[in-house]
BALOBA-1460 file (C-alpha; in Angstrom, 3 decimals):
// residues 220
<rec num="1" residu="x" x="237.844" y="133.700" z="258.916"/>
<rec num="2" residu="x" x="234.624" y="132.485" z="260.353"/>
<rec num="3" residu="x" x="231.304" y="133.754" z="262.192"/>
<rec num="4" residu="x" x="229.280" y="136.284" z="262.474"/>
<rec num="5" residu="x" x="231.371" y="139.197" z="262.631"/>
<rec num="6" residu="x" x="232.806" y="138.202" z="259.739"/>
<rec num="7" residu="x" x="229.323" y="137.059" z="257.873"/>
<rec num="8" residu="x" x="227.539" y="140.257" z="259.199"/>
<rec num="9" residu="x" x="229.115" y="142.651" z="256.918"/>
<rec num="10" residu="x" x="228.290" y="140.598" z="253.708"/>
<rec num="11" residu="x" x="224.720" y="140.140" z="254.950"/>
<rec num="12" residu="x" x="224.379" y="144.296" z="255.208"/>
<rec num="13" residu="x" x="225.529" y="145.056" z="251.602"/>
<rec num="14" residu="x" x="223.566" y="142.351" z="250.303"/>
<rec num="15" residu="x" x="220.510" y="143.347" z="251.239"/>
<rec num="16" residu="x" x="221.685" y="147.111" z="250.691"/>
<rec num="17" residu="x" x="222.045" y="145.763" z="246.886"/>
<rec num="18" residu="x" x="218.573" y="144.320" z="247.008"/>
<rec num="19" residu="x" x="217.182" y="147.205" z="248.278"/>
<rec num="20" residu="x" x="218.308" y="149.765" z="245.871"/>
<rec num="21" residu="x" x="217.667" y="147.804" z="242.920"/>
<rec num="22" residu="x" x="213.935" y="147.886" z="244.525"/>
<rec num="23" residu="x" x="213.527" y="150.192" z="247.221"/>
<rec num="24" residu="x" x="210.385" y="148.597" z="247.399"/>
<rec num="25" residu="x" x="210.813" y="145.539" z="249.248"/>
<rec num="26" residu="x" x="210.167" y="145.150" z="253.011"/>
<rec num="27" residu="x" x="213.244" y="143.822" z="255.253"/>
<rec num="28" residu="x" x="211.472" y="140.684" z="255.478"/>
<rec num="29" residu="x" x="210.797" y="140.215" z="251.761"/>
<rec num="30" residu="x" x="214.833" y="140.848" z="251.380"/>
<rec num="31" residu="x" x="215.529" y="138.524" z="254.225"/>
<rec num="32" residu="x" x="213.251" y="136.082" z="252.166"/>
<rec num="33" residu="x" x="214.923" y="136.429" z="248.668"/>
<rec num="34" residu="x" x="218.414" y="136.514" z="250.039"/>
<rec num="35" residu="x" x="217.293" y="132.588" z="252.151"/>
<rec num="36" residu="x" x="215.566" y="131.639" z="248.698"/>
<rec num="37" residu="x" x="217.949" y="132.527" z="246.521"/>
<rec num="38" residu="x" x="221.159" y="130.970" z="248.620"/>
<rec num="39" residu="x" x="223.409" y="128.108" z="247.818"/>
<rec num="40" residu="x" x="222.218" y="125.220" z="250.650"/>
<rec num="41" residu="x" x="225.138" y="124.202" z="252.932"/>
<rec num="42" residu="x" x="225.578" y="121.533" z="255.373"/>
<rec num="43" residu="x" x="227.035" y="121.813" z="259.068"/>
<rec num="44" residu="x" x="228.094" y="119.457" z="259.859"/>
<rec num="45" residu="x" x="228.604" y="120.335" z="263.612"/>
<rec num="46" residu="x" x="224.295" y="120.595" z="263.997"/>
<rec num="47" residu="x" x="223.635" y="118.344" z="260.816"/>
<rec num="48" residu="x" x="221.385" y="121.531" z="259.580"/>
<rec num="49" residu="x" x="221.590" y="122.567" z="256.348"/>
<rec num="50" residu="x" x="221.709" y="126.601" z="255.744"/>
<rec num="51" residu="x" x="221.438" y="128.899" z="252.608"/>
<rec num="52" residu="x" x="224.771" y="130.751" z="251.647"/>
<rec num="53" residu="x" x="224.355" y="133.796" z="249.879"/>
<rec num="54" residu="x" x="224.081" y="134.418" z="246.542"/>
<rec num="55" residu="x" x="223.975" y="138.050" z="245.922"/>
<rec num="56" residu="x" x="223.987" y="138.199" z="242.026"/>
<rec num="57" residu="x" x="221.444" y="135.251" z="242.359"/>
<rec num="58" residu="x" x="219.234" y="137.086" z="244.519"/>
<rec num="59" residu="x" x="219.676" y="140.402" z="242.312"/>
<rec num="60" residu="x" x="218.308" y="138.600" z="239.487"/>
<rec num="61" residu="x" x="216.476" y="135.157" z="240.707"/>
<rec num="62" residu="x" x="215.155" y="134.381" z="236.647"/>
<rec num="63" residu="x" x="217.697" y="134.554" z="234.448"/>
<rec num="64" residu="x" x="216.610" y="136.861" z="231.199"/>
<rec num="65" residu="x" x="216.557" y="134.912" z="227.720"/>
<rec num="66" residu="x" x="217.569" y="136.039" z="224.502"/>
<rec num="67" residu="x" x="214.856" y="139.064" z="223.403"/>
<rec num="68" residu="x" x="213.930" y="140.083" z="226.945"/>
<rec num="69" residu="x" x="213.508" y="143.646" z="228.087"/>
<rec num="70" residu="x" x="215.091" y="144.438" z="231.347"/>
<rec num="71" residu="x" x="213.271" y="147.357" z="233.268"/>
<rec num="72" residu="x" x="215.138" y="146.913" z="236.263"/>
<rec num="73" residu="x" x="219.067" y="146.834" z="237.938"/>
<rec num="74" residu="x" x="220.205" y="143.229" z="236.527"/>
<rec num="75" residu="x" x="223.595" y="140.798" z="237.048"/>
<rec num="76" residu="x" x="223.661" y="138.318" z="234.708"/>
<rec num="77" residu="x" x="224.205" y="134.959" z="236.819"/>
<rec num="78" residu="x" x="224.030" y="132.562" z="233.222"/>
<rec num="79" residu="x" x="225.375" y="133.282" z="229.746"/>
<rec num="80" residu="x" x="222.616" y="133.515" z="227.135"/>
<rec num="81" residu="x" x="223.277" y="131.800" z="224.041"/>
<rec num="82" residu="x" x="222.419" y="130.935" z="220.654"/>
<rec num="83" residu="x" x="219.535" y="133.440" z="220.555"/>
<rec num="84" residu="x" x="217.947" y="133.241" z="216.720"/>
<rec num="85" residu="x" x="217.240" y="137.174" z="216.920"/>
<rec num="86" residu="x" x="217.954" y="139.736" z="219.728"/>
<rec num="87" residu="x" x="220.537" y="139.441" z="222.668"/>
<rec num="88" residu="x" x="218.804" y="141.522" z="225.229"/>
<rec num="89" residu="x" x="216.353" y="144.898" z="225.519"/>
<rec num="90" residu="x" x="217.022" y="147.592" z="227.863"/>
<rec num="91" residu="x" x="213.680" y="148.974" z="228.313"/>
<rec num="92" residu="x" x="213.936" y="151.791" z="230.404"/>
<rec num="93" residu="x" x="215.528" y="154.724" z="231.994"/>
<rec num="94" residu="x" x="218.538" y="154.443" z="234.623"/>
<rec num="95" residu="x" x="219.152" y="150.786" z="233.798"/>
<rec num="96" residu="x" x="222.401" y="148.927" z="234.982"/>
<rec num="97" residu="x" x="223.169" y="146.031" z="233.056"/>
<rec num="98" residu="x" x="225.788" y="143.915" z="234.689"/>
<rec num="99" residu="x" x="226.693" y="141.013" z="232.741"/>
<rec num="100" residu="x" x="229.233" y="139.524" z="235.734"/>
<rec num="101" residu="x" x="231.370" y="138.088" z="232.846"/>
<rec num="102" residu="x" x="228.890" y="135.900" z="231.066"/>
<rec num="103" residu="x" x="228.215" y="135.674" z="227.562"/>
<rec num="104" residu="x" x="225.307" y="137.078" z="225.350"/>
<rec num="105" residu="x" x="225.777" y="135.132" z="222.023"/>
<rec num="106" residu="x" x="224.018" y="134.250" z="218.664"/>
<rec num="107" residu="x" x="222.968" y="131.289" z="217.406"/>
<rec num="108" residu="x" x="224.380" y="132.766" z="213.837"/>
<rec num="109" residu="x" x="221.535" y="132.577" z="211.911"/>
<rec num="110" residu="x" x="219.929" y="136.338" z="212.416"/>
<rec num="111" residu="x" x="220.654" y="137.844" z="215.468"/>
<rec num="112" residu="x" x="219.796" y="141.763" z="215.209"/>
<rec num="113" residu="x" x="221.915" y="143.023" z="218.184"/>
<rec num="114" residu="x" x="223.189" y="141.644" z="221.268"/>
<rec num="115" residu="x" x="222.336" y="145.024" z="223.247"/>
<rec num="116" residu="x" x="219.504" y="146.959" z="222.063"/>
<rec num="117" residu="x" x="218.855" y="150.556" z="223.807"/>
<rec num="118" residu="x" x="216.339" y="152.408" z="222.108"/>
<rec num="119" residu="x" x="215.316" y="155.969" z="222.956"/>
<rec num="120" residu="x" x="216.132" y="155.098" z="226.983"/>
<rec num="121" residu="x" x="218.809" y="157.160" z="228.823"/>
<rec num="122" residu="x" x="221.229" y="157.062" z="231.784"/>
<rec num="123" residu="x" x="222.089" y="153.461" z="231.109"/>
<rec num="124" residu="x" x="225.377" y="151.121" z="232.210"/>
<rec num="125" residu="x" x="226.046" y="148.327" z="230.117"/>
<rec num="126" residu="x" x="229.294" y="146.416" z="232.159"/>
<rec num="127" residu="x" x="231.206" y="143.152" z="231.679"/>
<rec num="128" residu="x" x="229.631" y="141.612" z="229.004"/>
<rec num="129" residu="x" x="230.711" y="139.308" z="226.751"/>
<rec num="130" residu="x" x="228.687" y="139.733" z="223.379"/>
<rec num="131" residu="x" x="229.549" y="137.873" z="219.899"/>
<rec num="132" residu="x" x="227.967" y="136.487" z="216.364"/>
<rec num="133" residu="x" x="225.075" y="139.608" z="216.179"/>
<rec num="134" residu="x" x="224.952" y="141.759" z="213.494"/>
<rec num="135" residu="x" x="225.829" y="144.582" z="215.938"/>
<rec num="136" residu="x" x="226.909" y="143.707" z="219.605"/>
<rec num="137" residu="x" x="225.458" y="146.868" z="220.763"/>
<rec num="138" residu="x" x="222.687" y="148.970" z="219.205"/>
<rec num="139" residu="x" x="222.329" y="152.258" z="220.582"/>
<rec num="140" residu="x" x="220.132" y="154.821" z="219.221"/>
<rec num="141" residu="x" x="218.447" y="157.857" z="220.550"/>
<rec num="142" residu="x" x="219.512" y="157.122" z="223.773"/>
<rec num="143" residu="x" x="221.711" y="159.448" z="225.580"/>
<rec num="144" residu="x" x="224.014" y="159.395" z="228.804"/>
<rec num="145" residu="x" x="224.847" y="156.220" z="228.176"/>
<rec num="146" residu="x" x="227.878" y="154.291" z="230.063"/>
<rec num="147" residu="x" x="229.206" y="151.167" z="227.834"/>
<rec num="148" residu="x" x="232.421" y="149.690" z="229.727"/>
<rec num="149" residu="x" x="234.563" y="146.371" z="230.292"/>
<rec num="150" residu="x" x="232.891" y="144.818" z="227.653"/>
<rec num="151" residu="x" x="234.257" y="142.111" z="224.851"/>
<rec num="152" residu="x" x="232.259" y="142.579" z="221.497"/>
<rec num="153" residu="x" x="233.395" y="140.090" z="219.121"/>
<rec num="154" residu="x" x="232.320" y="138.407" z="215.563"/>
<rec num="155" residu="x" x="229.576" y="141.036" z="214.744"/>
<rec num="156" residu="x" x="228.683" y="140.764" z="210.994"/>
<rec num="157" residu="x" x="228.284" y="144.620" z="210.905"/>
<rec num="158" residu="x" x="229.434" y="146.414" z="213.363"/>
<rec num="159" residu="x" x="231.032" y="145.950" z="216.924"/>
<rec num="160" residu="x" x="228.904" y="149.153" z="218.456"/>
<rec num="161" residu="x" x="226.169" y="151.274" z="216.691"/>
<rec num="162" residu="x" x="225.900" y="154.329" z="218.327"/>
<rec num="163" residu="x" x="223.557" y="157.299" z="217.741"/>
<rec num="164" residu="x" x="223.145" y="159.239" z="220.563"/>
<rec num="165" residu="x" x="224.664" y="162.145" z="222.944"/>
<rec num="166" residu="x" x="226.733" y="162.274" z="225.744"/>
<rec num="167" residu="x" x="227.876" y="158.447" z="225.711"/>
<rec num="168" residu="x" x="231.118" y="156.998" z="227.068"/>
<rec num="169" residu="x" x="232.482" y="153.885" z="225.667"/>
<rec num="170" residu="x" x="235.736" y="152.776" z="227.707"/>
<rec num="171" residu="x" x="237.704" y="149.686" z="228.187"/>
<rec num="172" residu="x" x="235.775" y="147.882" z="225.682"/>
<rec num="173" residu="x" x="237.396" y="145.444" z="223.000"/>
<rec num="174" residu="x" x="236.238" y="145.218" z="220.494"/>
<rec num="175" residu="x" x="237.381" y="142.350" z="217.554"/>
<rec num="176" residu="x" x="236.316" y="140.997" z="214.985"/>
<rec num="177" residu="x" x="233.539" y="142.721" z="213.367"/>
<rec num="178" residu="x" x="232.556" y="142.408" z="209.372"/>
<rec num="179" residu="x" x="232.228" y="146.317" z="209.331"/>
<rec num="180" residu="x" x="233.666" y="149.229" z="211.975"/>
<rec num="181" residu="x" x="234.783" y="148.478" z="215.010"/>
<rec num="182" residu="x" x="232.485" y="151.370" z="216.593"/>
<rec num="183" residu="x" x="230.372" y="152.997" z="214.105"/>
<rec num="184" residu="x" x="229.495" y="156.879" z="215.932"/>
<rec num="185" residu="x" x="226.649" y="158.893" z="213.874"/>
<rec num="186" residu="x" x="224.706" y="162.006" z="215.087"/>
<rec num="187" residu="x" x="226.061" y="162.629" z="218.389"/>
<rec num="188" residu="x" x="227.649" y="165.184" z="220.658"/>
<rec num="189" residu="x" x="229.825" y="164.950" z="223.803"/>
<rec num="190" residu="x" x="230.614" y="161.909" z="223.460"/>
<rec num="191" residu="x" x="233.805" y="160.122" z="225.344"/>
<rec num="192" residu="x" x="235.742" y="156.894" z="223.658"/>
<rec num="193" residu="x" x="238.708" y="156.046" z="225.720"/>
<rec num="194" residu="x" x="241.177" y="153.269" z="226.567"/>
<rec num="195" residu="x" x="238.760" y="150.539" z="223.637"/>
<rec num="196" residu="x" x="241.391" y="148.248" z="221.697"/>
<rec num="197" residu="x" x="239.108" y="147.675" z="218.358"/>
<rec num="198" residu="x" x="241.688" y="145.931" z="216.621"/>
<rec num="199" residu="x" x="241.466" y="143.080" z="213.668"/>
<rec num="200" residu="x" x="237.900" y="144.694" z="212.084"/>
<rec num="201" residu="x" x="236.815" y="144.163" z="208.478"/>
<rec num="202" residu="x" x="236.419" y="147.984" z="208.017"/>
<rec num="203" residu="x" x="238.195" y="150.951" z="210.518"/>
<rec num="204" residu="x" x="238.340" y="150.434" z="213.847"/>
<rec num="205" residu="x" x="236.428" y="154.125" z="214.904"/>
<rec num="206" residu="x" x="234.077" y="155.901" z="212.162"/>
<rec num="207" residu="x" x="232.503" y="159.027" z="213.341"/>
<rec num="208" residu="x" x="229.719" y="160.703" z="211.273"/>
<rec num="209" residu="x" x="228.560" y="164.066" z="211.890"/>
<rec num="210" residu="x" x="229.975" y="163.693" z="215.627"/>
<rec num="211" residu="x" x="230.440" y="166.515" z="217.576"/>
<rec num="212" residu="x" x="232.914" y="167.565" z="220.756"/>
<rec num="213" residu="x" x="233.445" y="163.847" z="221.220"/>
<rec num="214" residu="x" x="236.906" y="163.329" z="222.957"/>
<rec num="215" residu="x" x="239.025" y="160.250" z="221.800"/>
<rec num="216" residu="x" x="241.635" y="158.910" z="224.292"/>
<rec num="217" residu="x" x="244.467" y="156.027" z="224.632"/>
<rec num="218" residu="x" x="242.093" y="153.863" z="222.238"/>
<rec num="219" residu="x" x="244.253" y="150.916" z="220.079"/>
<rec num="220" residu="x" x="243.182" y="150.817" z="216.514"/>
């Protein structure tokens, strides 16, 4: 399938992407990102060469490094690895972290948390891949939070540190860890369903002083 009925479509919802993650920008200034951002091609039939689209790309044109905050709607377009101390910050409210399957990882010689979300709500942390931290996600304060799809893996404490209210954790795994699998402390209305946190130093799921939470299909 070629032209541009078929190219129009993709063209809409990647600007519509662009513009809610900043509903700032002008329609030129997303035309312009989208052009900057795309992977050249060469007709051959004019001998031109155009852009291509790349959405995540143009969602995210620098990369974050290990120990940045992200204050804004981010796909991860490069793994980020062997960071000495923190993975990544979220740094405020409303925050949608999509990882788009790359990696977050330590360089094992400190590495605090891969995920840090501290006193910020209404998060989503998706499709990350997070290993060698001493926790892969550290949660605390924080409430409404939506952790899913993620692989947490070799943390030297624990898998997830979570102290907050009305968080769900699905479809994580969660392997691995030199402590708990997910370690739950202070919090109410929480949801845990379908995680496997299997192969953990200590139990898979501790919950302390956790109330109405509602645990579902998870593999221990």
């Amino acid at each position: 399938l070629s032209g541009t009925s078929m190219a129009a479509p993709h063209v809409a919802v990647s600007a519509a992407l662009l513009y809610q993650q900043n509903p700032s920008l002008s329609p030129d200034e997303i035309e312009n990102k989208l052009k900057e951002t795309g992977l050249p091609i060469y007709d051959s039939g004019t001998g031109l060469t155009f852009p291509r689209i790349n959405v995540a790309a143009a969602l995210n044109v620098e990369s974050p490094s290990c120990g940045d905050t992200i204050t804004q709607n981010t796909v991860l377009t490069e793994d980020i690895l062997n960071c000495p101390d923190e993975g990544l910050i979220i740094g405020a409210d409303n925050i949608t972290l999509d990882c788009n399957g790359r990696t977050i990882g330590s360089d094992g010689s400190s590495g605090y948390w891969g995920i840090e979300l501290s006193r910020k709500n209404y998060a989503t942390i998706k499709n990350c891949n997070i290993a060698g931290f001493d926790y892969g996600f550290y949660l605390v304060n924080s409430n409404q939070t939506t952790i899913t799809d993620n692989d947490i893996s070799r943390s030297r404490l624990y898998g997830a540190l979570i102290l907050g209210s009305n968080t769900t954790i699905s479809r994580n795994n969660i392997t691995n860890s030199g402590g708990y699998g997910i370690y739950m402390l202070h919090g109410n209305a929480n949801i845990l369903a379908y995680n496997e946190v299997i192969d953990n130093a200590y139990p898979g799921i501790f919950l302390d002083a956790s109330n109405g939470k509602t645990l579902d299909y998870n593999k221990i």
